[in-house]
C-alpha positions in Angstrom: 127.1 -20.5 -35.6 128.5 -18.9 -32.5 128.3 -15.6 -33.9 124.6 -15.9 -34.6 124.3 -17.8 -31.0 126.1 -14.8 -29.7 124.2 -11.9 -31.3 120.6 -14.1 -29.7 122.4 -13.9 -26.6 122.9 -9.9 -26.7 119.5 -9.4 -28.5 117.6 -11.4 -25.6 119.4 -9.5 -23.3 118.4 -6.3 -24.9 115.4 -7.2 -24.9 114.6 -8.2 -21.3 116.1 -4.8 -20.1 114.2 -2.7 -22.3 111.1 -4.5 -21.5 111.8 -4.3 -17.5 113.0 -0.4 -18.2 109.1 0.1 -19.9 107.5 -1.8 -17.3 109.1 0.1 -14.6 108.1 3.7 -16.3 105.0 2.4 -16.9 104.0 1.7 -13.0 105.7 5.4 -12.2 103.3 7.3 -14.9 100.2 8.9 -13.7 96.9 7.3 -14.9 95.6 8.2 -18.2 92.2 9.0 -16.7 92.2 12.6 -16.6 92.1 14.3 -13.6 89.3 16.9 -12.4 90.8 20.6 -11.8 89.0 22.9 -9.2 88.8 26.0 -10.4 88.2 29.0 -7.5 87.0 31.8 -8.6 86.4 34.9 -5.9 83.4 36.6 -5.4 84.0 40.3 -5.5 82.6 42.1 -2.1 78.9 42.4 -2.7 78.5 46.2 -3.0 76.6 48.4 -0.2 73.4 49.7 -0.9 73.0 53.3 -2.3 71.2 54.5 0.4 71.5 58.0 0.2 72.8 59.7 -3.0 73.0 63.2 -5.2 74.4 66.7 -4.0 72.5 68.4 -2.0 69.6 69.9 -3.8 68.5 73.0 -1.2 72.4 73.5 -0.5 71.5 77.3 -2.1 68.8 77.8 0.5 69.7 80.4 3.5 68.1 78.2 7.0 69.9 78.8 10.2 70.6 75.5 12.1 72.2 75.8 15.1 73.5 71.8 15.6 77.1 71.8 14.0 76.3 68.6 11.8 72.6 68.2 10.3 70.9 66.9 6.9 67.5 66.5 5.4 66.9 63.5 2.9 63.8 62.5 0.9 62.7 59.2 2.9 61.2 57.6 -0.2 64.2 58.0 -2.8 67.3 58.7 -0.7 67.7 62.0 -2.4 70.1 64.6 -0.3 68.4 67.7 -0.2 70.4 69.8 2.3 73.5 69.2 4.2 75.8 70.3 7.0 79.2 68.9 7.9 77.1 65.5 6.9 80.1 63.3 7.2 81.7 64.8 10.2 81.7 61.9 12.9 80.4 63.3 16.2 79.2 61.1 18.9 75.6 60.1 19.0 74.2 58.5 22.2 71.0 56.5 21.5 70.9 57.6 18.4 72.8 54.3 18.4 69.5 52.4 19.2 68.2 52.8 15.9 71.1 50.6 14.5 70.1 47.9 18.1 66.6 47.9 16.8 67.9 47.4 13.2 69.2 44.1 14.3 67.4 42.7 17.0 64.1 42.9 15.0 65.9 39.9 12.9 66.6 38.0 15.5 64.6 38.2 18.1 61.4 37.3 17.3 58.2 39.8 18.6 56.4 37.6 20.7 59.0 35.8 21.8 59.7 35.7 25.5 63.4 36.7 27.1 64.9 35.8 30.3 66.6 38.9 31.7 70.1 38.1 32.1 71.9 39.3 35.3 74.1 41.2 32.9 71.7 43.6 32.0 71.1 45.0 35.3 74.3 46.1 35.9 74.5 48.9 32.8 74.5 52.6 33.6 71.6 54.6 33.1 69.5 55.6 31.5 67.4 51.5 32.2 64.0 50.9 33.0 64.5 48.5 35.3 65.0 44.7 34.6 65.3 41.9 36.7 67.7 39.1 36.9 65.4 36.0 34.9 62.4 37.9 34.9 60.1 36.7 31.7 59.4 39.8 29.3 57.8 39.2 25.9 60.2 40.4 23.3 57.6 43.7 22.1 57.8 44.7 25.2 61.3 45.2 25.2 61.4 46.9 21.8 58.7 49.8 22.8 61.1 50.9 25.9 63.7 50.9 23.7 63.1 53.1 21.0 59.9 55.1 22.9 61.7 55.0 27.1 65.7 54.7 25.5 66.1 51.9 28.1 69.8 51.0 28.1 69.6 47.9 29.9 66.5 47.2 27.2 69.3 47.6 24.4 71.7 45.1 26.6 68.8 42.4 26.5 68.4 42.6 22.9 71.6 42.6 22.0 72.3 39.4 24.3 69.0 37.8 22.9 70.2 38.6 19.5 73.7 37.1 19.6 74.2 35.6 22.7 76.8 38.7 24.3 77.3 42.2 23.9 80.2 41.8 22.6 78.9 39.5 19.7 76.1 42.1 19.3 78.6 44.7 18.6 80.7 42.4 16.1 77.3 42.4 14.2 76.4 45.9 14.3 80.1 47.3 12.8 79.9 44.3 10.3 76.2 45.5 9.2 77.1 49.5 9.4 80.5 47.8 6.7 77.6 46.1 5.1 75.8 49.1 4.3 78.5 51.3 3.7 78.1 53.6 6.7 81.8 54.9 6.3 81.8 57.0 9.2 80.1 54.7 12.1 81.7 52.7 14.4 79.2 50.8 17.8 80.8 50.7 20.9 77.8 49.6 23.0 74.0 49.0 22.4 72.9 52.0 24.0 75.3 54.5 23.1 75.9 55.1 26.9 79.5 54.7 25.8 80.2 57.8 24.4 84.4 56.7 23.4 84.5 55.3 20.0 81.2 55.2 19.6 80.1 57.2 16.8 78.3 58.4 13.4 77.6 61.3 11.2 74.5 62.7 10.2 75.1 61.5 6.6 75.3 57.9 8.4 72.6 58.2 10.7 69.9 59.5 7.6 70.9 56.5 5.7 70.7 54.0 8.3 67.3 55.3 8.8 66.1 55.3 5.5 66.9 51.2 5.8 65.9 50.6 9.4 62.6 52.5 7.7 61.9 49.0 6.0 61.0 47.2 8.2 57.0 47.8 9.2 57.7 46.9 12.9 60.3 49.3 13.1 58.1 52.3 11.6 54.9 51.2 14.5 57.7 51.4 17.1 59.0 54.7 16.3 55.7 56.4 15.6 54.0 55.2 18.6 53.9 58.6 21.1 52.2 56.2 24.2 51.8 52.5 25.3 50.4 50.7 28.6 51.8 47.2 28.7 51.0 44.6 31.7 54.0 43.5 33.9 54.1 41.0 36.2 54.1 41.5 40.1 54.4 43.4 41.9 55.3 46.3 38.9 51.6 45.1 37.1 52.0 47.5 34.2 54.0 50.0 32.7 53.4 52.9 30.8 56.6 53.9 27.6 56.3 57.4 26.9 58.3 58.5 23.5 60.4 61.3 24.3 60.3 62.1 20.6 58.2 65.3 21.6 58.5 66.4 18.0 55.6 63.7 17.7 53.0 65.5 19.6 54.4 69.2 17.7 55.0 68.8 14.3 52.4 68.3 12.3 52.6 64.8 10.1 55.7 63.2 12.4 55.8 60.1 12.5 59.7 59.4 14.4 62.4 58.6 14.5 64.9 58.8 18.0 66.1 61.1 20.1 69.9 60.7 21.7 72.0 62.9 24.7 74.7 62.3 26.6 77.3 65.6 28.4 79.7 64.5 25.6 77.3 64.4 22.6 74.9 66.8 23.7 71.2 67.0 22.2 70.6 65.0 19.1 67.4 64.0 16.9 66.5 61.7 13.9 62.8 63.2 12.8 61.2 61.8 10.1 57.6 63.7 9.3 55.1 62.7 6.1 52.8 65.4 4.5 50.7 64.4 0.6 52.3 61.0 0.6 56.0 62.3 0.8 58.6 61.7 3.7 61.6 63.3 4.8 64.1 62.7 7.4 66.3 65.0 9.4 68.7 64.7 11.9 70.8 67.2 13.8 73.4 66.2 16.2 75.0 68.1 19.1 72.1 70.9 18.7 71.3 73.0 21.7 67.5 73.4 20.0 67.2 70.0 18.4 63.4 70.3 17.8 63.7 73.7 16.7 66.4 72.4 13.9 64.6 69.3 12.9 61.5 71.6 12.3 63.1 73.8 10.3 65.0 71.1 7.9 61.4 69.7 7.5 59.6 73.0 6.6 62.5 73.5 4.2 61.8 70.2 2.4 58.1 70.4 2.4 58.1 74.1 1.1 60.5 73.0 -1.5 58.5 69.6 -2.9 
């Protein structure tokens, strides 16, 4: 009898520890439920756009071009049809303003009306002449952009577009990334800044060929002559492109012309004859109109 009341002793024992030893594991265990996992996955870079492509299919022909760094591309199919020193990066004044208009045509809508920020008055020339809070409509600003080159035009965009110049110019070097212009980097809105500010040929064609999209973009280059209204005591205005290739060359239809001492005389010309389109541009040429022209004749004669 004592042994058995022994043994119910240790037994009870036993089993009070094991069940406190279970109950204790049991409140330390995760719940059953299962639990959700988050899986990341990472987007690869979305690629640029193949805005130019192929070798050069005129590379045979013997043109003489003066500028140092020129091409000629099929507008309508990106096609390289004749290159020189295309990638070579060379400063490109307001040649820069194609890539201002590029963006500020997003953003700022056309018939919108600006303030003109004190800020804008104070860049170098070339400006047409802005005045601290003045009201312009938004078009306005565009035509003396790309047709005048106003600089202090570009510095009203760019602050319209992302509130500073210096935002402006985050936005430009992320879109030239964005389109895989390898050999462009924006140091201003005008290009008046000629120190790290610069493309190639093979950049600027490209960019084009995009900016080229937009319909607003292809009224503002073609257009050789506008009268706008202004308020007093100015009253109106008159933008004269300085593309002169416009008024010589027959089916041109833009694009931008650029100088500065350090970059010297450059031109994006775009021209259309029986429904095809080509664009040239020569940088740094000391006959830039005489180049353009003969890229074009070359591409025409060759269609």
């Amino acid at each position: 009898m004592l042994l058995a009341a022994g043994a119910a002793v240790w037994f009870g024992r036993r089993s009070v520890t094991s069940h406190r030893h279970h109950t204790a594991a049991a409140l330390h265990q995760p719940a059953s439920r299962p639990v959700a996992r988050t899986q990341t996955t990472e987007q690869p870079p979305a690629k640029p756009p193949r805005l130019l492509f192929g070798a050069p299919l005129l590379e045979g022909q013997h043109v003489h071009v003066h500028a140092p760094a020129a091409i000629l591309v099929d507008a309508h199919t990106g096609r390289v049809l004749w290159t020189k020193r295309a990638h070579e990066r060379r400063k490109i004044a307001s040649l820069t303003k194609i890539m201002t208009a590029t963006l500020a045509l997003r953003e700022v809508p056309w018939g919108s009306t600006v303030t003109v920020d004190k800020r804008v008055t104070t860049v170098p020339l070339v400006k047409e002449g802005l005045r601290t809070g003045e009201q312009v409509k938004a078009w306005k600003l565009f035509y003396s952009l790309l047709l005048y080159s106003g600089n202090d035009d570009a510095a009203q965009l760019a602050i319209s577009s992302a509130g500073s110049i210096h935002g402006f110019l985050r936005q430009m070097n992320a879109e030239a990334r964005m389109l895989g212009l390898r050999d462009s980097h924006f140091r201003s809105p005008s290009g008046v800044i000629d120190e790290g500010n610069f493309s190639s040929a093979w950049d600027l064609a490209a960019l084009t060929r995009y900016a080229l999209r937009n319909p607003r973009f292809r009224q503002l280059v073609r257009t050789k002559r506008i009268q706008v209204r202004w308020a007093a005591p100015t009253n109106s205005k008159i933008y004269l492109n300085n593309n002169f290739l416009l008024h010589e060359y027959r089916g041109a239809n833009g694009v931008k012309t650029g100088y500065t001492h350090e970059s010297g005389w450059c031109l994006v010309a775009t021209a259309t004859r029986q429904g095809r389109k080509l664009i040239a541009v020569v940088l740094d040429s000391p006959n830039m109109y005489g180049d353009a022209r003969t890229l074009l004749n070359l591409g025409f004669s060759h269609g």
